[in-house]
Structures are given as structure tokens and as C-alpha cells.
N, C-alpha and C positions, 0 to 999 in steps of 0.2 A: 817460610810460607806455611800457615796453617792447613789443618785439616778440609776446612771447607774447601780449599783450594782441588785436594786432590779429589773431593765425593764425587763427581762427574766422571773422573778416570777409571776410579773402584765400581761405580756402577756400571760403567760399560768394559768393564776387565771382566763381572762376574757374568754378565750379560752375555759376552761371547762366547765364556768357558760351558754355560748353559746349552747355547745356541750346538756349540761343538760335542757336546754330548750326545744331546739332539740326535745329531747328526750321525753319530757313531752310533748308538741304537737302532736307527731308521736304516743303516747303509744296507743296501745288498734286501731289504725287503720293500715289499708292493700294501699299498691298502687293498686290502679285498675282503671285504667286511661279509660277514655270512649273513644271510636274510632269516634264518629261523633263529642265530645268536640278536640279531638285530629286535625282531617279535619279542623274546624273551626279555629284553633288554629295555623294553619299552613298556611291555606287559607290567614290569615289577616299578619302572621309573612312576607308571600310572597310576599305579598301586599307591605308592608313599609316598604320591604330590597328593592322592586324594585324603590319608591318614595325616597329613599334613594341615592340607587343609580343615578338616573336622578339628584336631586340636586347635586352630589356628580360632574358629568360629567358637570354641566353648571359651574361651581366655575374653575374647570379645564380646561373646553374653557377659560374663562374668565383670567385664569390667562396665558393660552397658546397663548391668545389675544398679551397681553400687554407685553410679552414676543418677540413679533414677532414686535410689535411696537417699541419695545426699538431697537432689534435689528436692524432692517430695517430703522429705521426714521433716522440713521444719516448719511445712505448712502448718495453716491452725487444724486444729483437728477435726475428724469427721462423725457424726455420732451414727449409730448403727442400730436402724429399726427394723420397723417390720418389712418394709417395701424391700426386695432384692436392690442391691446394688450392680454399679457395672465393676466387676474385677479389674477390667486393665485401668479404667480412671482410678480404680479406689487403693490398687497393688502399692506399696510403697507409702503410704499414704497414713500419720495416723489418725488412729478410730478412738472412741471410748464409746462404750454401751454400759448399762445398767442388766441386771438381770439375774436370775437364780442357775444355779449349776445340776445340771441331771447327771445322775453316773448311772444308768441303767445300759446306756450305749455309751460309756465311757471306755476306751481302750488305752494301749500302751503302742509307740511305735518301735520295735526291737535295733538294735543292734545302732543305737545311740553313745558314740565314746568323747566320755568329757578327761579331758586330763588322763588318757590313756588305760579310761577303766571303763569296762561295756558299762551298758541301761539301757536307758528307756525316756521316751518324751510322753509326756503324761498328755492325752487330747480327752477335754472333758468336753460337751457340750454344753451351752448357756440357752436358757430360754428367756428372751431379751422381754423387757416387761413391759405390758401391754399387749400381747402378740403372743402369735402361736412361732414367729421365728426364733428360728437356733442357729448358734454361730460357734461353730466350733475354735475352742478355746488351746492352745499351745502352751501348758503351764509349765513347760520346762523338762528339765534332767531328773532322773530319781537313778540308782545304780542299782546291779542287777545284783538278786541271792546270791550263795553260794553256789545253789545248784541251779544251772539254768531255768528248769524245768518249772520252781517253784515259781510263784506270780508275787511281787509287792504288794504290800498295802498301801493304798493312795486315801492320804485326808484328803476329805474332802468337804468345803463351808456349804449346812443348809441354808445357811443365812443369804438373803438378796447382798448382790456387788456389786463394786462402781470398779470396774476394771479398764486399762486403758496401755496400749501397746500399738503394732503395727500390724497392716492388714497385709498379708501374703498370699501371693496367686501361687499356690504348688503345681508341681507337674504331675502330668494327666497321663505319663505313660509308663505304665508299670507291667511288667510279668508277676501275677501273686500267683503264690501257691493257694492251695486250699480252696475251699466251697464259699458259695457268697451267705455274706452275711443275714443274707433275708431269708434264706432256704432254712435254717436252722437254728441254734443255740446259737446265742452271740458270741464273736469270738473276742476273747479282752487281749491277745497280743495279736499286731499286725504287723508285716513287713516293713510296709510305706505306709506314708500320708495320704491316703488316695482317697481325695474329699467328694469326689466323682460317684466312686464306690459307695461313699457311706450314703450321700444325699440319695441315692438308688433305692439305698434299704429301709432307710428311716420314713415313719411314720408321717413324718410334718415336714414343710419349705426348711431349708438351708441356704444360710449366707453363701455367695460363693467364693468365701475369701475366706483365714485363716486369722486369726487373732494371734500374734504373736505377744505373748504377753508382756512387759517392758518392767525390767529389773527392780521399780520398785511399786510395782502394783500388787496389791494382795493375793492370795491364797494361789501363790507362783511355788514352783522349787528351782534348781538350778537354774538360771538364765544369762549363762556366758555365749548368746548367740554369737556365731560368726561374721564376720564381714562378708558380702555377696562375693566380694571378688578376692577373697581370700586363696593365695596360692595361683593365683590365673598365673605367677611368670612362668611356674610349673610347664603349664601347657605349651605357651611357647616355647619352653626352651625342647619340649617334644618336637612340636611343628618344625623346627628346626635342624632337629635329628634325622626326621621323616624325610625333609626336604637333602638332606647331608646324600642321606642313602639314592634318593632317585639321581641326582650329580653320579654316586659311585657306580650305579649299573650301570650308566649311559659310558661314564670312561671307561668303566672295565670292557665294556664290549670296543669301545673305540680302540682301546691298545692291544685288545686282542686280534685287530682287523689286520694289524701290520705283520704281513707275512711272508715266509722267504719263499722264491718260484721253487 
């Protein structure tokens, strides 16, 4: 007789020895489960279904990102004048513009790591030709001095360009430190990308989209962009941790309920 034969008897042999342990732990005790261990127990399951869920929603931005990248980026492309555009139509979408690059409000965004070495993403403005619009330019990675403190020098073409990459909606919610840019001397390094900010301070209309420069369009430097949903399983495999732990507080209070008169 093979093994198949006996798998029915082995699982109801482990089955009972289970059942019988059970039973010998529980003996001689009562559920009577405490109400403030109950609150507490519930309090924290709430807690990390809710840290659960927040990872669980960035994984699925991230994957509804690159979703929207695929789809979009092989459109034909969009050119980028003077009229504002709409951001959610144009996000994902590529652009090409013509135009001269200004660095008077050109800045650096900090703590940019390519290949495990800090910088900087170089944000130049374009003033697109014919027009008083600007469109802020994303030309890539530059690596940072030796001493933080010091600022790179960024080349930069006087020459008009035909530059052409992907239009990006950045996020609009930032904690910066420091004074606004309009109050005072320009600041050339910034925290974030916060196009919000700049378009506040600056002089003339702003795109409301972000030019992400595309690897072989002129006067770019590093441009190893990432994939939008780079790392999302990360998250879930969080959401899932989260999820692990509110299971654990609900059993730990359930077996702590068993108790002797």
C-alpha cells in the first residue's frame, strides 16, 4: 500500500493530537476576556490595519504610476507653448519644446543619490520661444563636492534648444525649511521639487508640468531615471507585516482571555 493510502490517517492522527492539546491547555480554564485588554487590543489591531493600508495605497500609486507611463509614453508627442496646459492630461505624456535656458532662477534639488553617491538634480528653467512661458527643465544628476557646503558648477547652453523627454506632475506636499524664495536672494539649493513654490515666486506663467529630460536629448547630465513603480513589492511586503501584527494583538488578547477560576 503506498503512501497516498495512509495521508487521510496521518492527517486526522495530527489532527486529533492537536485537537488534544487544545484541550489540555484550555482544561480547568474559563474565557473571560478583560474589556480594557479587549480596547487595547483593538486600539493597536486599528492602528496597523490602518499603517497597513497606507502602504498597501503607495505600492498601488506606484504601480498605477507606471501603468500610466507605459500607457502614455508611446503616444506621439506633445509640443509645449505658450498656453498652459492641463497636468493630469499632459502627466506621463511626451513633450518637446524649443526654447533658450535661463539660470538666474536656476536651482539644485539636494540629497539626489545615483549609484550610492549623494547630488543634485539640476532644475533649469526654459523660456519656450515665442512666449513669455517657462517650463521648468529636469536635466538630470550632477554629484555633490566634497564638502557639502560648497555649490557645483552647472554648464549651462546660451544657445536656443530642441529638447524633448516626459512631462511630470510632482508632488505638491512638502514641509521646506527655510524663507520663500521671493522674500529674498534666490536660493540655488532646494529640498524638493516644489513647482508650486517656484511658479509663486517667479516673475512670468509657468508650465505646470515638469520636463523630465530623456537620456539622449542635449545639454542633460546623469539621466538614470527610475521606474515609477520601482520597489512598490517593498510596500507590500510592509502592508503585510502591518497586517501580520494587528492578527497578533487580537490573538495575544484572545489567549490571554483563558483563564483559571
Amino acid at each position: 500500500m503506498n503512501s497516498t493510502t495512509h495521508s487521510p490517517n496521518v492527517v486526522a492522527r495530527l489532527t486529533g493530537q492537536f485537537c488534544a492539546r487544545l484541550r489540555t491547555a484550555t482544561s480547568g480554564r474559563r474565557f473571560r476576556p478583560s474589556l480594557w485588554g479587549g480596547a487595547v487590543a483593538l486600539a493597536v489591531a486599528t492602528g496597523c490595519i490602518q499603517l497597513g493600508n497606507w502602504q498597501h495605497a503607495k505600492a498601488d500609486r506606484k504601480q498605477a504610476a507606471q501603468h500610466l507611463l507605459d500607457t502614455r509614453g508611446t503616444d506621439t508627442p506633445v509640443s509645449l507653448g505658450a498656453t498652459p496646459v492641463d497636468a493630469a492630461a499632459l502627466g506621463s505624456r511626451a513633450v518637446v519644446v524649443r526654447g533658450r535656458f535661463e539660470t538666474d532662477r536656476q536651482f539644485l534639488v539636494d540629497n539626489r543619490i545615483h549609484r550610492e553617491q549623494a547630488g543634485y538634480h539640476v532644475i533649469t528653467p526654459l523660456r519656450i520661444d515665442g512666449s513669455d512661458m517657462r517650463v521648468l527643465v529636469n536635466r538630470g544628476w550632477i554629484p555633490a563636492l566634497a564638502r557639502h557646503a560648497d555649490i557645483p558648477q552647472v554648464a549651462t547652453p546660451t544657445a536656443p534648444v530642441a529638447l524633448h523627454g516626459i512631462a511630470v506632475v510632482p508632488a505638491s506636499r512638502f514641509f521646506t525649511l527655510g524663507g520663500d524664495p521671493a522674500a529674498g536672494a534666490w536660493q540655488t539649493v532646494w529640498q524638493n521639487l516644489d513647482l508650486a513654490r517656484f511658479a509663486g515666486s517667479a516673475p512670468y506663467p509657468v508650465q505646470p508640468v515638469i520636463l523630465q529630460l530623456a537620456a539622449d536629448a542635449p545639454a542633460g547630465f546623469v539621466r538614470d531615471w527610475p521606474r515609477p513603480d520601482e520597489r512598490f513589492e517593498r510596500h507590500l511586503s510592509y502592508a503585510w507585516q502591518w497586517y501580520g501584527f494587528a492578527a497578533s494583538a487580537v490573538l495575544i488578547w484572545f489567549a490571554l482571555a483563558w483563564r483559571r477560576p
